[in-house]
Residue frames as a rotation matrix with the C-alpha (Angstrom) as fourth column:
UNK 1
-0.624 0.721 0.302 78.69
-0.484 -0.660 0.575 13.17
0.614 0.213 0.760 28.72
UNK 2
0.247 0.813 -0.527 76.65
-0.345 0.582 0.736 10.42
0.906 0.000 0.424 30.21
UNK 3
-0.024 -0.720 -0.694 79.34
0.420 0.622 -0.660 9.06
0.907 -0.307 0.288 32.27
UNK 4
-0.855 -0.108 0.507 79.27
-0.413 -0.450 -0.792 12.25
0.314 -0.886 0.340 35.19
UNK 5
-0.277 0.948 0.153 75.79
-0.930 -0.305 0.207 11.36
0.243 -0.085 0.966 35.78
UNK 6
0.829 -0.054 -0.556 75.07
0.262 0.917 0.301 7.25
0.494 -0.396 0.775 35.68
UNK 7
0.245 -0.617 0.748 76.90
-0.541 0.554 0.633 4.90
-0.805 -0.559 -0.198 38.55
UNK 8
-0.281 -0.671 -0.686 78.92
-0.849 0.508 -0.149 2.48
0.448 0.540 -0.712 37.94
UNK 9
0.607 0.777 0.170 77.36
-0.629 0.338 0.700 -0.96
0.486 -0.531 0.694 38.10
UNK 10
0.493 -0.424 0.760 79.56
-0.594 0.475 0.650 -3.72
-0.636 -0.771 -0.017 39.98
UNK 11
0.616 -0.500 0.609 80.92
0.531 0.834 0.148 -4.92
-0.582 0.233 0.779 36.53
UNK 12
-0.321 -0.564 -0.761 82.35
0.173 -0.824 0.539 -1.49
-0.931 0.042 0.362 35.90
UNK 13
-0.580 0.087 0.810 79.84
0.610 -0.612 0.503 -0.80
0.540 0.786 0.302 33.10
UNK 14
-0.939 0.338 -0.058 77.92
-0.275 -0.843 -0.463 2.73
-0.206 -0.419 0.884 33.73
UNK 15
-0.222 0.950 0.220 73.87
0.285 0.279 -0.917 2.26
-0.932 -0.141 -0.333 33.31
UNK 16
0.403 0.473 -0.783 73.55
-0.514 -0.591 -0.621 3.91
-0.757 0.653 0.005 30.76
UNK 17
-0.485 -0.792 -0.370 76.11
-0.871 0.474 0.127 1.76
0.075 0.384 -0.920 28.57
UNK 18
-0.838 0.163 0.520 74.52
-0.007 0.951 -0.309 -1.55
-0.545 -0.263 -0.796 30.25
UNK 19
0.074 0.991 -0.112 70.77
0.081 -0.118 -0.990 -0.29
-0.994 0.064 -0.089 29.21
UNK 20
0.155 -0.137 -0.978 72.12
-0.954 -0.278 -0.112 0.45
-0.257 0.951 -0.174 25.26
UNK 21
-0.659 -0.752 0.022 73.81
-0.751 0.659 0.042 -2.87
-0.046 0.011 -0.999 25.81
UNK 22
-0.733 0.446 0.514 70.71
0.323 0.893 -0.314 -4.96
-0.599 -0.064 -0.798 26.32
UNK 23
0.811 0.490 -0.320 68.05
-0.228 -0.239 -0.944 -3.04
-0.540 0.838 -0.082 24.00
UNK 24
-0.170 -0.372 -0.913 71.03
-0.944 0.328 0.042 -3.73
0.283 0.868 -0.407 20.89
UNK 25
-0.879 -0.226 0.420 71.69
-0.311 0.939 -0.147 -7.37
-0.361 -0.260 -0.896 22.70
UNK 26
-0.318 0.880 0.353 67.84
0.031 0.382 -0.924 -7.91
-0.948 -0.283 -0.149 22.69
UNK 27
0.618 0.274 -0.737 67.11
-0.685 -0.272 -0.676 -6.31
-0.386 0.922 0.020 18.97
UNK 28
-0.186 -0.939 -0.289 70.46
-0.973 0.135 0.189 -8.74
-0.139 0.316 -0.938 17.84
UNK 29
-0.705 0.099 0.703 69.50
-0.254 0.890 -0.380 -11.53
-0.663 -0.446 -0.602 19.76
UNK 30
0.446 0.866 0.228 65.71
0.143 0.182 -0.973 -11.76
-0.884 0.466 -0.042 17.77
UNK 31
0.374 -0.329 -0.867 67.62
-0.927 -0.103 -0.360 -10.49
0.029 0.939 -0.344 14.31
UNK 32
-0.774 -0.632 -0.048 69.74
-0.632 0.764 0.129 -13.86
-0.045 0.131 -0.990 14.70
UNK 33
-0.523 0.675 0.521 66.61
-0.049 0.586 -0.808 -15.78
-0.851 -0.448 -0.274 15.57
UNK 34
0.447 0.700 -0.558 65.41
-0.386 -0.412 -0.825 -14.59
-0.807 0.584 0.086 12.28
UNK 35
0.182 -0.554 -0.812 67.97
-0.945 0.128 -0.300 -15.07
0.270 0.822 -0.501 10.10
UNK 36
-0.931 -0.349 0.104 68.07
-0.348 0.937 0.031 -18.82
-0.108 -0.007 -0.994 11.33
UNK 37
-0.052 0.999 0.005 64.43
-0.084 0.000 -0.996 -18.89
-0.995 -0.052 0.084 10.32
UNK 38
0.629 0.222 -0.745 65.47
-0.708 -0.233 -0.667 -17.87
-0.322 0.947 0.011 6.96
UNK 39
-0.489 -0.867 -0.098 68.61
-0.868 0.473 0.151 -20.29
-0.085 0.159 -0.984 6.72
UNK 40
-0.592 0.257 0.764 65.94
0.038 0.955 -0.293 -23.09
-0.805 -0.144 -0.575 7.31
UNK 41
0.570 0.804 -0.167 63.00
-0.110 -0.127 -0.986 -21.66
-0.814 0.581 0.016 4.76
UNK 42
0.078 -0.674 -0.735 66.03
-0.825 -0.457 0.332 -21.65
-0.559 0.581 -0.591 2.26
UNK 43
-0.410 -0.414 -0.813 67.30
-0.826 0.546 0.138 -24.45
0.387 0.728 -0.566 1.97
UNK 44
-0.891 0.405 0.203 64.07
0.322 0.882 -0.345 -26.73
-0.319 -0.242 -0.916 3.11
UNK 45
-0.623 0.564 -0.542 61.59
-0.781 -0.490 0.388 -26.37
-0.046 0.665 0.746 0.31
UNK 46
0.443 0.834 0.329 58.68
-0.706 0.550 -0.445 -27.93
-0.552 -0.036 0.833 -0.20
UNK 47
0.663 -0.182 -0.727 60.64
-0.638 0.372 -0.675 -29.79
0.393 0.910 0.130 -2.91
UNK 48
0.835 -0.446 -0.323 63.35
0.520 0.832 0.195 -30.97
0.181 -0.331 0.926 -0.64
UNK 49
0.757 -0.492 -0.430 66.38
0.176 -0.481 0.859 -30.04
-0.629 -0.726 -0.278 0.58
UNK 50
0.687 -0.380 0.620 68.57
0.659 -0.035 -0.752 -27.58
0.308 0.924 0.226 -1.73
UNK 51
0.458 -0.616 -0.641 72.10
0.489 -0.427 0.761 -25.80
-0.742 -0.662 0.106 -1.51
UNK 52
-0.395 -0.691 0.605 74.09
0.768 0.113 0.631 -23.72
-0.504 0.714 0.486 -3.92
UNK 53
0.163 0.493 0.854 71.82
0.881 -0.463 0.099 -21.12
0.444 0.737 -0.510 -4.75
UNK 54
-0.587 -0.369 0.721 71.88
0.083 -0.913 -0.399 -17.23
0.806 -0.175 0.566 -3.94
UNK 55
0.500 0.600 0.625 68.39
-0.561 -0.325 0.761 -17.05
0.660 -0.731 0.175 -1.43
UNK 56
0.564 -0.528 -0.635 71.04
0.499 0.831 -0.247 -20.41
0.658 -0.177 0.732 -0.01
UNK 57
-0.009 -0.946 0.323 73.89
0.896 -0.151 -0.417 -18.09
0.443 0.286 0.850 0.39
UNK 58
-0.247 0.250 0.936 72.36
0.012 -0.965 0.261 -14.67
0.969 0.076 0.236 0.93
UNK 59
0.788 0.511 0.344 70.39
-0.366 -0.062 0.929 -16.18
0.496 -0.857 0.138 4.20
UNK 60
0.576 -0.601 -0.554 73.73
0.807 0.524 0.271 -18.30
0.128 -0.604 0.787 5.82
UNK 61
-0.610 -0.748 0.260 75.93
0.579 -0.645 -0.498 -14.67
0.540 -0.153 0.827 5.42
UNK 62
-0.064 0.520 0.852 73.11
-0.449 -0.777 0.441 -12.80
0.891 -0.355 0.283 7.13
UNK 63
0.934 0.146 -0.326 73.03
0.224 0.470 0.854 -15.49
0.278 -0.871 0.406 10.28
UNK 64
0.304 -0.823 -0.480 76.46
0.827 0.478 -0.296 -15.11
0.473 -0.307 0.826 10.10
UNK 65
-0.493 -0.202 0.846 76.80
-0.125 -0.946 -0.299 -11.16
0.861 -0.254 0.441 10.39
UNK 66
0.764 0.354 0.539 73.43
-0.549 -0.080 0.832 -11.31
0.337 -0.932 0.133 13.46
UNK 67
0.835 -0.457 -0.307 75.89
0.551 0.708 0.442 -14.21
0.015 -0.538 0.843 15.30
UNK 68
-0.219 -0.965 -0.142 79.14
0.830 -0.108 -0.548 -11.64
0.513 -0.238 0.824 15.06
UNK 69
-0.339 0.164 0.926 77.07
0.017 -0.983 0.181 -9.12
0.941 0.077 0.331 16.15
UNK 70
0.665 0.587 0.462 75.75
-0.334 -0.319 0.887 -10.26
0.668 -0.744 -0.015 18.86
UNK 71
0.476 -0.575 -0.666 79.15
0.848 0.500 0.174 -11.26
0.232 -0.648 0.726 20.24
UNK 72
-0.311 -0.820 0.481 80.34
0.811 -0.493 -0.315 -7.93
0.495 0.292 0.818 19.61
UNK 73
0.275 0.800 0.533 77.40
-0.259 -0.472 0.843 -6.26
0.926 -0.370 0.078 21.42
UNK 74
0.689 -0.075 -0.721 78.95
0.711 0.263 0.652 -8.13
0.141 -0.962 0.235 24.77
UNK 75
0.026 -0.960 -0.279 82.05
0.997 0.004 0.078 -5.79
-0.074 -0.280 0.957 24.66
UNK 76
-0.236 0.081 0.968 80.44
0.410 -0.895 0.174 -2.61
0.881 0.438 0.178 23.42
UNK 77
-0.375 -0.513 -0.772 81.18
0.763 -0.643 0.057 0.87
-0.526 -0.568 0.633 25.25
UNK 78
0.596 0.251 0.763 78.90
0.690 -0.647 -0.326 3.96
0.412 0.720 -0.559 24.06
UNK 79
0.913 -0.222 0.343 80.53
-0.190 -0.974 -0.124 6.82
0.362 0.048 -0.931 26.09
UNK 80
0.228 -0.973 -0.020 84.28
0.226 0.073 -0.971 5.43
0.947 0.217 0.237 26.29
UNK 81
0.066 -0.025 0.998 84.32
-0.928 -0.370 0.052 5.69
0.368 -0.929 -0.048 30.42
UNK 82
0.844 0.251 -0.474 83.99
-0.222 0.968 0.117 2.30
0.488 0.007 0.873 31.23
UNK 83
-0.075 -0.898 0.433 86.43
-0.733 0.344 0.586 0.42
-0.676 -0.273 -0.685 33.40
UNK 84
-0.186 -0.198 0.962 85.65
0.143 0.964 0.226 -2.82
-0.972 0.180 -0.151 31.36
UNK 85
-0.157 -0.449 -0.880 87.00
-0.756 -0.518 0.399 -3.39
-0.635 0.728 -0.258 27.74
């Protein structure tokens, strides 16, 4: 659909593909930035430093999901035309 229309850019993604690619990258990139905001407020409390709890836990699996996401965002293909996989 997209594909007749955009070029192809010199790393064989189409524009349109590259431009999804950095608005997610960019929205990913700041989610991760967050969630390692929250990974510190966790578990550095005014009280001292604590592990083992759920807000602990809850914030280190969310960094982890923004951090696979944004590798997975480097490889991503919306309209399946692409030369690069």
């Amino acid at each position: 659909m997209f594909s007749k229309s955009s070029k192809k850019s010199s790393k064989g993604w189409c524009q349109f593909c590259l431009a999804v690619r950095i608005i997610i990258g960019v929205i990913a990139v700041i989610a991760a930035l967050f969630a390692l905001v929250g990974v510190y407020k966790a578990h550095f409390l005014s009280t001292g430093l604590t592990f083992g709890t759920i807000p602990d836990s809850m914030a280190l699996v969310a960094l982890a999901f923004n951090l696979f996401l944004v590798k997975k965002i480097t490889g991503f293909c919306c309209c399946g035309q692409c030369s690069v996989k």
